[in-house]
C-alpha positions as CSV (number, residue, x, y, z in Angstrom):
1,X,0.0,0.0,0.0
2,X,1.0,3.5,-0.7
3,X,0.2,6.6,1.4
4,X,0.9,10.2,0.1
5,X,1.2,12.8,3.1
6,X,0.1,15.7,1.0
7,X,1.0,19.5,2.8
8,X,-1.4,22.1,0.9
9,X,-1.0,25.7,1.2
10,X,0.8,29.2,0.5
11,X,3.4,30.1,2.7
12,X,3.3,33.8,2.2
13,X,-0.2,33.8,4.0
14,X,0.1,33.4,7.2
15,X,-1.9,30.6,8.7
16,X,-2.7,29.0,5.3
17,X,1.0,27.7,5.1
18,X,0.3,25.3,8.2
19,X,-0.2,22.3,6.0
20,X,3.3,22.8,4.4
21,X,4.6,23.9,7.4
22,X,3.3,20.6,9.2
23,X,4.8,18.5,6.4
24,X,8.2,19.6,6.7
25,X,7.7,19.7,10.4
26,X,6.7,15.7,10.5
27,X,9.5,14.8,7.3
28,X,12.4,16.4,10.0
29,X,11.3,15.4,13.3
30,X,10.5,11.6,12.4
31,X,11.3,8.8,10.4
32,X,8.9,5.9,9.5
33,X,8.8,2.6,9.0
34,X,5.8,-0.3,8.0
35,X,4.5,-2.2,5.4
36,X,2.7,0.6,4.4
37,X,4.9,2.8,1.7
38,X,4.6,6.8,2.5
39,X,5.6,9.4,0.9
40,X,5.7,12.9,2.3
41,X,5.1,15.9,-0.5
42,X,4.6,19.6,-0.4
43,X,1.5,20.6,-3.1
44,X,1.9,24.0,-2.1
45,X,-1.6,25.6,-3.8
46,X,-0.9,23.5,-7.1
47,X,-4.3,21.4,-6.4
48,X,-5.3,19.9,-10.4
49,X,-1.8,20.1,-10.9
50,X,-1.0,17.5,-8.6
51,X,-3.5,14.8,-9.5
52,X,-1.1,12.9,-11.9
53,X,0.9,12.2,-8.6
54,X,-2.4,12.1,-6.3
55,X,-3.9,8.9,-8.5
56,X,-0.8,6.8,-8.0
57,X,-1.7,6.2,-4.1
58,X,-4.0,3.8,-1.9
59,X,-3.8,6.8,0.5
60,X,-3.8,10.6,0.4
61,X,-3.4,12.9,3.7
62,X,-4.4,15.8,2.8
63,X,-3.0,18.8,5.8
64,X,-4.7,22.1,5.1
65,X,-6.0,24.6,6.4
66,X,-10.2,24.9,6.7
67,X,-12.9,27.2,6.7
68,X,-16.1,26.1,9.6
69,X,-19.1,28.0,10.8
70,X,-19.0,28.9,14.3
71,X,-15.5,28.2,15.5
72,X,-12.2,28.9,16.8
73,X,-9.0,29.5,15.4
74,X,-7.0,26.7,16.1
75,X,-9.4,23.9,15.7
76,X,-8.7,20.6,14.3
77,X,-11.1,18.5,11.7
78,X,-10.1,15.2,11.0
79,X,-12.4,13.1,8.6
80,X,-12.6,10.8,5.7
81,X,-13.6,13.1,2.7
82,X,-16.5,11.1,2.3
83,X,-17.8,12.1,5.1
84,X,-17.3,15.9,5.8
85,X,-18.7,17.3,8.7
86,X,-21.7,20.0,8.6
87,X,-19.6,22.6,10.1
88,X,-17.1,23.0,7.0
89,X,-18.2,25.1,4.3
90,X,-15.2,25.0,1.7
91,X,-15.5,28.8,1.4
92,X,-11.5,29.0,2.2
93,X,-8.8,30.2,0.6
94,X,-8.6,29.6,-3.2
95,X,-6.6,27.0,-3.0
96,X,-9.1,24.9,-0.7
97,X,-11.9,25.9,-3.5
98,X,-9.6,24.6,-5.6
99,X,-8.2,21.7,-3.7
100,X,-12.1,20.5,-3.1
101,X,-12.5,20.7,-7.1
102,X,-9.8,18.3,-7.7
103,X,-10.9,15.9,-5.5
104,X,-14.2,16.4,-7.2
105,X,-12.8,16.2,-10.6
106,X,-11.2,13.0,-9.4
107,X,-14.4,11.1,-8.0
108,X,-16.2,12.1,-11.9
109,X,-13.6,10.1,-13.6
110,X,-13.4,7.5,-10.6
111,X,-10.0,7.8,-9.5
112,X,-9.6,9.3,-6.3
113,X,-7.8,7.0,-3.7
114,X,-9.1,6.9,-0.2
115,X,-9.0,10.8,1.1
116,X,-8.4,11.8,4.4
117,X,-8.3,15.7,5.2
118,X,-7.0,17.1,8.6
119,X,-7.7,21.0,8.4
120,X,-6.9,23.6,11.2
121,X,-9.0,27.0,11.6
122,X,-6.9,29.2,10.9
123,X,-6.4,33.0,12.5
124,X,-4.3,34.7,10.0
125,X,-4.4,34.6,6.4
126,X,-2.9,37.6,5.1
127,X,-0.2,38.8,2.3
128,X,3.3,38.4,2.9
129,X,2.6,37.2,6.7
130,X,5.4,34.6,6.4
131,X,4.7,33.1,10.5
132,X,2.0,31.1,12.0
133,X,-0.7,32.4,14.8
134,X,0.0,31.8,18.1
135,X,-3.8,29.2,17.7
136,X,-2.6,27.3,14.9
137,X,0.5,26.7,16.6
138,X,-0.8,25.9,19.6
139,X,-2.8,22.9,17.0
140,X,0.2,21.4,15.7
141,X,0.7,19.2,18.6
142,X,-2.8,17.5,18.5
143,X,-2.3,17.6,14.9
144,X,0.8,15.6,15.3
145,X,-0.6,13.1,17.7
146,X,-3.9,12.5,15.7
147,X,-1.5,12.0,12.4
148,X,1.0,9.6,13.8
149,X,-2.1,7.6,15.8
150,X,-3.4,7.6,12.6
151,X,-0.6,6.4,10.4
152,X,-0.2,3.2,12.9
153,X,-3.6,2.1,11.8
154,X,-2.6,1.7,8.1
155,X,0.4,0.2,9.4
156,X,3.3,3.2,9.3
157,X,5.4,3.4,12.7
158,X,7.5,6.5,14.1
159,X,11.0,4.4,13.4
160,X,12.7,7.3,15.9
161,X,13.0,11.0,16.0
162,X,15.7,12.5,14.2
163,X,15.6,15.9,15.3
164,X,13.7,17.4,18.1
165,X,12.4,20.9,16.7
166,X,9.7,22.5,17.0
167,X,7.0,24.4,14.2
168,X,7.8,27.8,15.3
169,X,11.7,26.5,14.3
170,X,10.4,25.2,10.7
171,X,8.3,28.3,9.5
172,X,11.0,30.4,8.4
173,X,12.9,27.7,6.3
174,X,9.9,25.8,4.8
175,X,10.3,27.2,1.5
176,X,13.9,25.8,1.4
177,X,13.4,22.8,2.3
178,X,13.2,19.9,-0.5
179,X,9.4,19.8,0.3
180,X,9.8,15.8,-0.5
181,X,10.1,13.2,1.8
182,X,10.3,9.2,0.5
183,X,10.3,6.8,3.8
């Protein structure tokens, strides 16, 4: 099985970088091991662009940030994409608009793997804001919990950490990083 740990969002926003942020936080702090192949990828807001890549996998992961009714920066949503909650409206960013047509485009011609989407409220999503709100930062660690409880389900272990860090430490480097991680 293949799993794609897809990081969506644009880093000069604010808040709406968290999902590459996260990405490159997860691809430096640990290594992974399973019968379950993943790969870790920064889409960045390139959303039809990617899906080439996208149909290749069992799996996606899909970190982003996500617009609900009613409440709080900081937030977490985790759900199967077959299944979104009431509360989120898709009424985002472009990129999630976008994002949500691909995967739409993707069921019409039948080959969209298995989607699961973990999206954080976010606080600030404004030009040339390259840093993260103190709410969305205060998320990452129950974001980081839910995805590695998650990933031993499909049969991915945390091998070790390689480098304690923090995301407040990855923010200003995330747009240097390779942005690809193949465990």
């Amino acid at each position: 099985m293949k799993v794609l740990l897809l990081g969506i969002g644009n880093l000069l926003f604010g808040d709406e970088g968290i999902g590459v942020h996260f990405i490159n936080y997860i691809g430096k702090k640990y290594s992974f091991e399973g019968d379950t192949k993943l790969d870790i990828i920064d889409g960045g807001t390139l959303a039809q662009r990617l899906i080439p890549m996208m149909v290749e996998y069992d799996e996606i992961i899909i970190i982003d940030t996500i617009n609900a009714a009613n409440v709080k920066a900081g937030e977490l949503y985790f759900f199967n994409f077959e299944d979104v909650p009431d509360a989120v409206d898709w009424q985002g960013s472009a990129h999630e608009v976008e994002m949500l047509q691909t995967l739409i485009m993707m069921d019409l011609v039948g080959d969209r793997p298995k989607t699961m989407i973990m999206g954080v409220v976010p606080t600030v999503v404004e030009a040339t804001e390259f840093s993260l709100s103190q709410a969305v930062v205060a998320a990452v660690p129950l974001m980081e919990e839910v995805l590695l409880n998650y990933l031993k389900t499909l049969d991915i272990y945390t091998l070790n950490h390689i480098e304690n860090i923090t995301i407040d430490s990855i923010v200003p480097y995330s747009f240097k990083s390779a942005n690809i991680y193949r465990i």
